[in-house]
BARO-961618 format. One line per field, with one value per residue: x, y, z of N, C-alpha, C in turn; residue number from 1. Coordinates in steps of 0.05 Angstrom, whole numbers, plus 5000, padded with zeros to 4 digits. Example, Ala and Ser with C-alpha at 12.3 -4.5 7.8 and 13.67 -1.06 7.14 Angstrom:
BEGIN
neast: (5264|5257)
nnorth: (4886|4955)
nup: (5156|5142)
caeast: (5246|5273)
canorth: (4910|4979)
caup: (5156|5143)
ceast: (5264|5258)
cnorth: (4934|5001)
cup: (5156|5157)
resi: (1|2)
END
This chain:
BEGIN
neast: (7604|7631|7635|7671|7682|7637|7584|7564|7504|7498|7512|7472|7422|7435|7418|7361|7354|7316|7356|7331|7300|7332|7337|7361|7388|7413|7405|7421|7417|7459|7452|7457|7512|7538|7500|7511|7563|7563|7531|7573|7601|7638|7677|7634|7657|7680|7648|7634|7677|7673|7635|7645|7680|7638|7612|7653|7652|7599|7601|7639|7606|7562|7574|7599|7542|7525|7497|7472|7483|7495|7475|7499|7487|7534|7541|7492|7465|7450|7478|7520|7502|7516|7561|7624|7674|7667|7633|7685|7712|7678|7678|7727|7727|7720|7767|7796|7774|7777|7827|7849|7823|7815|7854|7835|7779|7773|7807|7765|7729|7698|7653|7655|7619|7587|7540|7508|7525|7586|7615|7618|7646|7701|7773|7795|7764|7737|7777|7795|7749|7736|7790|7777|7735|7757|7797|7765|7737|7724|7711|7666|7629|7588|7565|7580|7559|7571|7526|7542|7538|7494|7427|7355|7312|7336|7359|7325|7308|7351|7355|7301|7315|7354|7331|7295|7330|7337|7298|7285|7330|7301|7320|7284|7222|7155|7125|7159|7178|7174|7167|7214|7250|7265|7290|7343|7368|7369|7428|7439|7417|7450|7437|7394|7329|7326|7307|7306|7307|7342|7345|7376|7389|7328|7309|7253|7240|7251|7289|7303|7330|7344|7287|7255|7274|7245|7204|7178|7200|7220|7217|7263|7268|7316|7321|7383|7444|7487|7536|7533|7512|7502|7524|7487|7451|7433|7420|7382|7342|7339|7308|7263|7242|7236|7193|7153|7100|7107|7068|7072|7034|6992|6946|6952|6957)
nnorth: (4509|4450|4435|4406|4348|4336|4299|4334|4312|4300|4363|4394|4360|4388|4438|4440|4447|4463|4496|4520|4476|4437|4376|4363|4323|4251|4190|4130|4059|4017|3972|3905|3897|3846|3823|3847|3838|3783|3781|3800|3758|3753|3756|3756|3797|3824|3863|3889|3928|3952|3976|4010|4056|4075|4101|4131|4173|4180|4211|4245|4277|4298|4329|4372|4393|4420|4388|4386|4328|4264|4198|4126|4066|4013|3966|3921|3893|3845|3825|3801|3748|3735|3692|3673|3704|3734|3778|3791|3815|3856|3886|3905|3939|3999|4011|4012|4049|4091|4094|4110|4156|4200|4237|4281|4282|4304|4351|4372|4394|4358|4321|4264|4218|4160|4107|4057|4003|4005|3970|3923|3916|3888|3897|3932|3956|3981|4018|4046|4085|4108|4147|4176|4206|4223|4255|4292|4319|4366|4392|4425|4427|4379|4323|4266|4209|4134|4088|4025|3953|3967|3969|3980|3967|3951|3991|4022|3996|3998|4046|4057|4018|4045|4099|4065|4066|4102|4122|4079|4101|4151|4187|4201|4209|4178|4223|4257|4231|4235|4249|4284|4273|4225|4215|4240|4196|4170|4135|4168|4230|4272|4277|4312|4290|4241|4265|4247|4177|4132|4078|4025|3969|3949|3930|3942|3959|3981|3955|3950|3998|4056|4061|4094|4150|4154|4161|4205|4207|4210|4163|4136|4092|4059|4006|4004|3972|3984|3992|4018|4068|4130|4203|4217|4201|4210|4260|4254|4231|4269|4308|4283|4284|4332|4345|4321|4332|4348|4330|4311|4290|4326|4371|4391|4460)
nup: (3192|3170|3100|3074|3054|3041|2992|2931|2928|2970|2995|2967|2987|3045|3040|3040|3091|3144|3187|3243|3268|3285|3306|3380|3400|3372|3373|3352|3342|3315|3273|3244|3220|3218|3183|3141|3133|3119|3079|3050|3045|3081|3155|3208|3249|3216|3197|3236|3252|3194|3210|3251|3229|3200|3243|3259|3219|3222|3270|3264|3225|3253|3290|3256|3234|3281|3323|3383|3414|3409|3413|3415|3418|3433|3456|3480|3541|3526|3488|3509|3508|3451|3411|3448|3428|3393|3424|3447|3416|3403|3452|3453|3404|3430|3458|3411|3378|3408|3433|3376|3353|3399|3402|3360|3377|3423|3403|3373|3409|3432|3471|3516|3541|3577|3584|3616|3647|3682|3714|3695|3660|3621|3644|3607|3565|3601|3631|3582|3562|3611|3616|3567|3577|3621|3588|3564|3600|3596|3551|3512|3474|3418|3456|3457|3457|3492|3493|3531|3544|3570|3585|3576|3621|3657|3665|3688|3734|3767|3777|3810|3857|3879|3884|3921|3964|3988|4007|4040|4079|4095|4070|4032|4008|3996|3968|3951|3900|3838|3762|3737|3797|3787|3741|3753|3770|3736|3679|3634|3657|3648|3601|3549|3528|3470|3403|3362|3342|3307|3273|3235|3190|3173|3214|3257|3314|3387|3426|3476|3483|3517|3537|3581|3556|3510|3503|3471|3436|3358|3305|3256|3208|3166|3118|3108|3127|3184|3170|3127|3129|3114|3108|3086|3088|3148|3140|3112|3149|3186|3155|3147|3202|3210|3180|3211|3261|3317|3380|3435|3461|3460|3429|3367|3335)
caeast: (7602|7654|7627|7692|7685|7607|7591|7553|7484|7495|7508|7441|7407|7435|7407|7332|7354|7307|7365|7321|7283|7349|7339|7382|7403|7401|7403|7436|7415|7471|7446|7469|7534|7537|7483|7529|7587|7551|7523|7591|7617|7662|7672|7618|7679|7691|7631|7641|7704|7676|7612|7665|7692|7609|7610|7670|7653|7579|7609|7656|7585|7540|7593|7597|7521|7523|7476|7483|7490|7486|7483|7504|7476|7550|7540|7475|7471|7439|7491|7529|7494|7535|7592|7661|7700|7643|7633|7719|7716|7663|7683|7755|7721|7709|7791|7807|7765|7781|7853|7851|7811|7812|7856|7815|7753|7792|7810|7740|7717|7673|7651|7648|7600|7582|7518|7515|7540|7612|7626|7613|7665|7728|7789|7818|7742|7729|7795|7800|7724|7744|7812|7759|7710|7770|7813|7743|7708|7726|7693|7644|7623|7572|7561|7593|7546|7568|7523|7562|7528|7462|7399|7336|7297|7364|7368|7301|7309|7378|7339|7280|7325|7377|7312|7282|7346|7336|7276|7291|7355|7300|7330|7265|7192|7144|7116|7175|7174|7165|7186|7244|7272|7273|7308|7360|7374|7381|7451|7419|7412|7464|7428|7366|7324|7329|7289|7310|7327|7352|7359|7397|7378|7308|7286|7227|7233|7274|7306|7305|7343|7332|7255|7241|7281|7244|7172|7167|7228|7208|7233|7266|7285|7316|7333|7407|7459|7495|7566|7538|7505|7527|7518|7474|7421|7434|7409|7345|7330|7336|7301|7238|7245|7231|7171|7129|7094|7105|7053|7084|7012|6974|6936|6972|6943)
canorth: (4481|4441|4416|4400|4319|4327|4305|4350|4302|4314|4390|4394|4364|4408|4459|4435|4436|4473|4501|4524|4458|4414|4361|4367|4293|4241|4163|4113|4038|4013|3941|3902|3892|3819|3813|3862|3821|3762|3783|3803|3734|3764|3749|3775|3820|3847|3880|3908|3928|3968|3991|4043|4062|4091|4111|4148|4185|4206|4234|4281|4294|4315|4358|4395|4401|4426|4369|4382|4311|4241|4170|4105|4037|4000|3945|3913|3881|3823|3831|3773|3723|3720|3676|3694|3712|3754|3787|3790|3830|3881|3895|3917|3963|4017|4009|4010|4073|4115|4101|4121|4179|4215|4272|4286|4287|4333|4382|4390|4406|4336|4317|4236|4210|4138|4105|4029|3990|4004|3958|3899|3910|3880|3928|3948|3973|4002|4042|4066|4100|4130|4152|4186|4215|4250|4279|4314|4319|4398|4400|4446|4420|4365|4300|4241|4188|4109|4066|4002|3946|3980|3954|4003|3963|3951|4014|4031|3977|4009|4084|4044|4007|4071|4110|4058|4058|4129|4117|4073|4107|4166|4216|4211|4199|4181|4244|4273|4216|4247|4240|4300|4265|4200|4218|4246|4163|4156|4136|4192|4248|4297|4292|4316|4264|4236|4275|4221|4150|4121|4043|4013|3947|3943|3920|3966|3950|3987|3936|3946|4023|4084|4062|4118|4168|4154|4171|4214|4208|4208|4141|4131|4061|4043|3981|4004|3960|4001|3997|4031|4083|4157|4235|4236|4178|4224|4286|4250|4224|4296|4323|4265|4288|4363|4349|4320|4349|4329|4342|4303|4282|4350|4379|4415|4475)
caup: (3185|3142|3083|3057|3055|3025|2965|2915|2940|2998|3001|2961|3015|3066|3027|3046|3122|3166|3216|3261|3272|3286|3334|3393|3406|3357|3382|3333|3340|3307|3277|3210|3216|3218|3155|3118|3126|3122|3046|3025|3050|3107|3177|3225|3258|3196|3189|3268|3243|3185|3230|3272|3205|3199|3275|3256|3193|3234|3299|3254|3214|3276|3303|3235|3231|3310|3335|3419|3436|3400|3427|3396|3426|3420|3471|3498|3562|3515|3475|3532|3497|3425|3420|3467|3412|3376|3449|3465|3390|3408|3471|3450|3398|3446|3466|3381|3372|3434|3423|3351|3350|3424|3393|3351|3394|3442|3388|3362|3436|3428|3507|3511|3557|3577|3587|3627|3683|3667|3727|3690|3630|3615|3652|3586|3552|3619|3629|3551|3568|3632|3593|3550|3601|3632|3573|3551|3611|3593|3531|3511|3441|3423|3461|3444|3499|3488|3513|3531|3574|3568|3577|3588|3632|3674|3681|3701|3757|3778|3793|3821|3867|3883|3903|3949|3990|3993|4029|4069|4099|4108|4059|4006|4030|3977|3963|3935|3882|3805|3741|3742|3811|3775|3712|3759|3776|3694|3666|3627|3671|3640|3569|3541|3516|3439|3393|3341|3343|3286|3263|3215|3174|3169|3242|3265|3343|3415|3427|3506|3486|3521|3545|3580|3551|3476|3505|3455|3406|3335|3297|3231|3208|3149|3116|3098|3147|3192|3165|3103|3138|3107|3126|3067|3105|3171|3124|3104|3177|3198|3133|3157|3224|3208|3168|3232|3273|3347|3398|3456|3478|3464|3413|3347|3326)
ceast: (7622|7643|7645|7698|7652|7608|7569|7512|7482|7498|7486|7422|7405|7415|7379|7329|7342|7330|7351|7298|7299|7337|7365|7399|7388|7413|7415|7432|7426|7471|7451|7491|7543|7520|7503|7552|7583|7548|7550|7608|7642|7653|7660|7635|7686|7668|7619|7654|7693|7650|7625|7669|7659|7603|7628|7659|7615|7581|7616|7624|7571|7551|7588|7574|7510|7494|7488|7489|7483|7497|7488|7503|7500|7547|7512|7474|7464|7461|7511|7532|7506|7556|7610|7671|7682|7645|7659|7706|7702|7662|7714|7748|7730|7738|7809|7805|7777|7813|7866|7844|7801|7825|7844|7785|7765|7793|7782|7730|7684|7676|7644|7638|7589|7558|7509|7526|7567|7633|7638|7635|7698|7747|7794|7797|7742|7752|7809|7774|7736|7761|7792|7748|7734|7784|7788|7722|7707|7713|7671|7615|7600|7581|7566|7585|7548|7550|7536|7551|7501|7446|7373|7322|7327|7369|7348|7301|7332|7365|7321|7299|7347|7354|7290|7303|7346|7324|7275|7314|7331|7297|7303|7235|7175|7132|7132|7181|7163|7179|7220|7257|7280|7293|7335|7384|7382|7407|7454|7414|7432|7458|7393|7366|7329|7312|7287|7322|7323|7361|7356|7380|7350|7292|7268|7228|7257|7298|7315|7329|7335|7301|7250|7243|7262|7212|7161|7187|7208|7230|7238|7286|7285|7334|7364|7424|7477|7526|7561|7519|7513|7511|7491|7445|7415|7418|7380|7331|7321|7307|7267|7231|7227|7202|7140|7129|7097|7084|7056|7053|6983|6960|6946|6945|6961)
cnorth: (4474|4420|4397|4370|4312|4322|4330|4336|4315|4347|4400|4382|4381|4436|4457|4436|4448|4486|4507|4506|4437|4396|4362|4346|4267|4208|4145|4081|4025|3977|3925|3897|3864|3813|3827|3846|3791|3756|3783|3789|3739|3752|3763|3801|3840|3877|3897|3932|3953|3993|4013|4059|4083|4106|4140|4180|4205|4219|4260|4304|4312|4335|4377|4408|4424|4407|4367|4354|4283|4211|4146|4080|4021|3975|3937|3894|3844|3813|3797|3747|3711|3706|3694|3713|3743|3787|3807|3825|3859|3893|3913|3938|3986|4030|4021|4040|4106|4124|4125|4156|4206|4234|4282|4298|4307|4352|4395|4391|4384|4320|4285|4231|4184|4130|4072|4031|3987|3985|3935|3890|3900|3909|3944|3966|3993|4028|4060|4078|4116|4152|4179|4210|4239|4268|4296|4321|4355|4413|4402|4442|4397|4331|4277|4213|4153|4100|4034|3989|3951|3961|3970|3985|3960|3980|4030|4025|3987|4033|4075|4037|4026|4096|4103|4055|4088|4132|4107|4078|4137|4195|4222|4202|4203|4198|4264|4261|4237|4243|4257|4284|4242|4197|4222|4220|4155|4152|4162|4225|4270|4300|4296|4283|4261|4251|4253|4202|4137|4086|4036|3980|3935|3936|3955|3962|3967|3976|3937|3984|4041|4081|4076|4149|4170|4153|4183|4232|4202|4183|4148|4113|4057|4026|3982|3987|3993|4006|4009|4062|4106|4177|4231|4215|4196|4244|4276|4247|4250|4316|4312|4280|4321|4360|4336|4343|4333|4352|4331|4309|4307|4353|4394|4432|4486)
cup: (3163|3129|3061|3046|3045|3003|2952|2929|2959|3009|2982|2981|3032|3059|3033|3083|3135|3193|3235|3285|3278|3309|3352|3398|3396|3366|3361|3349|3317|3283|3243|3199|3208|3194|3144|3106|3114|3080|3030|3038|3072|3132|3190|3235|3235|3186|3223|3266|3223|3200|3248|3254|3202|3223|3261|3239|3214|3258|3291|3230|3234|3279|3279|3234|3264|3324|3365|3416|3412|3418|3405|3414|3421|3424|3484|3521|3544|3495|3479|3514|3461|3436|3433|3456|3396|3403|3450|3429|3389|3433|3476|3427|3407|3450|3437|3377|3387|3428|3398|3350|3376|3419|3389|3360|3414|3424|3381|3384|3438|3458|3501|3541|3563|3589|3604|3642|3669|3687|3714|3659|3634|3622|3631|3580|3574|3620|3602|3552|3595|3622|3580|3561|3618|3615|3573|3565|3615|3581|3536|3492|3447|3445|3461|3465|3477|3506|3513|3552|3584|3560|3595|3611|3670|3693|3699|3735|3777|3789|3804|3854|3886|3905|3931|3982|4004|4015|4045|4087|4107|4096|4036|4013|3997|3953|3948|3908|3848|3792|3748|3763|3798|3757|3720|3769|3758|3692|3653|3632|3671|3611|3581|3524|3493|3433|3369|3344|3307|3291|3243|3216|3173|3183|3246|3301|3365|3416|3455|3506|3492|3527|3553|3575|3520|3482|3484|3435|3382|3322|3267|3228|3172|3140|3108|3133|3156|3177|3129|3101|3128|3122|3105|3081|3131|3164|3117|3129|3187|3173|3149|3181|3220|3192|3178|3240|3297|3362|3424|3483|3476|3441|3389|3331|3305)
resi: (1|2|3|4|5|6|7|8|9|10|11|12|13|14|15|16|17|18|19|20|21|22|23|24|25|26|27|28|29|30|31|32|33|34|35|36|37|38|39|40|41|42|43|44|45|46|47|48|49|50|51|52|53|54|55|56|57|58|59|60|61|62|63|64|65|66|67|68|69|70|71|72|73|74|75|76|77|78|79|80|81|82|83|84|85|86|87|88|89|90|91|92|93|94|95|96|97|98|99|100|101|102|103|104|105|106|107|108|109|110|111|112|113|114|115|116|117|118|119|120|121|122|123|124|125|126|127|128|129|130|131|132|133|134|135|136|137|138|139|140|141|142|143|144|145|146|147|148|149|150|151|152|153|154|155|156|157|158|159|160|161|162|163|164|165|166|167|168|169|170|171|172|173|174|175|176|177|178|179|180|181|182|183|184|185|186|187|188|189|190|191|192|193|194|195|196|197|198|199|200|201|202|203|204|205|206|207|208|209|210|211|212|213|214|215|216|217|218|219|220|221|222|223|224|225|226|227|228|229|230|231|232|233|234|235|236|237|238|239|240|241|242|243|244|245|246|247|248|249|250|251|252|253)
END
């Protein structure tokens, strides 16, 4: 692990870390950007803008910490509904970032993964994610899953809809129906589920993310905006995290 960019806080935390209790894949509901900027009199974009700048800084954290797999909520299908320009701004993200930092993610053997109807995106977002998806579709390392375009119930409706054609061409007869075949319909269906979702500025709610992958994810929400997000907030989430107990419906003895 390279602690070389911690501060002194923060490598005292680490120091409380349970390794053996990591969670494997940690969810990021990214939300706050727009209040952030908002407070410190900036343009909504600007606080998009420094919200990657936080993306950035916890991709190169997880990897250090060896966290298999993390997701980051960038785009919601609901998402549509802000203004154009708001929209045009967070949709070229994805294009800003990938550009920037796809060495990078290649050298540390970091696998990028996408999550949404990637039909439905602007050519440039879509072909700077593909771009992505193929330099690293080699890598070995953690997980790097955008969702872009995402919307859980969407997607539910998409594997719902995927498996009834199944059926009726023949190839799937009710009875074979179960969760495992279902999941295999997920956007989803090359990770493990979240063990932790995480949100940023003080909302408590989904938000239509990952519904049936977060059955029985553990939450931690706090009120810090996302674009001020650090490793050392990531370190407590995980610290919280380790000090349930999950029983994923059963009994704890």
């Amino acid at each position: 692990m390279s602690l070389e960019k911690c501060t002194a806080r923060e490598k005292e935390m680490l120091g409380y870390i349970n390794w053996e209790k990591m969670p494997g894949h940690v969810a990021f509901i990214m939300d706050g950007n727009g209040r952030w900027a908002r407070e410190k009199k900036m343009p909504r974009v600007e606080g998009h803008r420094q919200g990657v700048e936080a993306l950035r800084e916890i991709v190169s954290f997880s990897s250090d910490i060896n966290l298999r797999a993390v997701t980051f909520y960038a785009f919601s299908t609901e998402n549509w509904r802000r203004p154009s320009s708001e929209v045009d701004f967070l949709l070229n993200l994805p294009e800003v970032y990938l550009e920037k930092d796809l060495p990078e993610l290649v050298e540390n053997n970091i696998k990028i993964t996408a999550t949404g109807e990637m039909e439905g995106l602007p050519t440039g977002t879509r072909s700077a994610i593909e771009k992505a998806l193929e330099k690293t579709s080699k890598n070995t390392g953690m997980i790097l899953n955008l969702a872009v375009n995402y919307g859980g119930r969407a997607e539910i409706l998409r594997a719902v809809r995927m498996m009834a054609e199944k059926a009726k061409q023949g190839e799937l007869s009710p009875g074979e129906m179960d969760e495992k075949l279902f999941e295999g319909y997920l956007f989803t269906s090359h990770l493990e589920d979240p063990d932790l979702i995480i949100r940023t500025s003080g909302e408590q709610r989904i938000s239509n993310f990952l519904l049936w992958q977060a059955a029985y994810s553990e939450f931690w929400f706090t009120s810090i905006y996302w674009p001020e997000f650090s490793r050392l907030h990531l370190i407590k989430a995980i610290l919280e995290y380790q000090r349930r107990k999950r029983r994923f419906g059963g009994v704890h003895t």
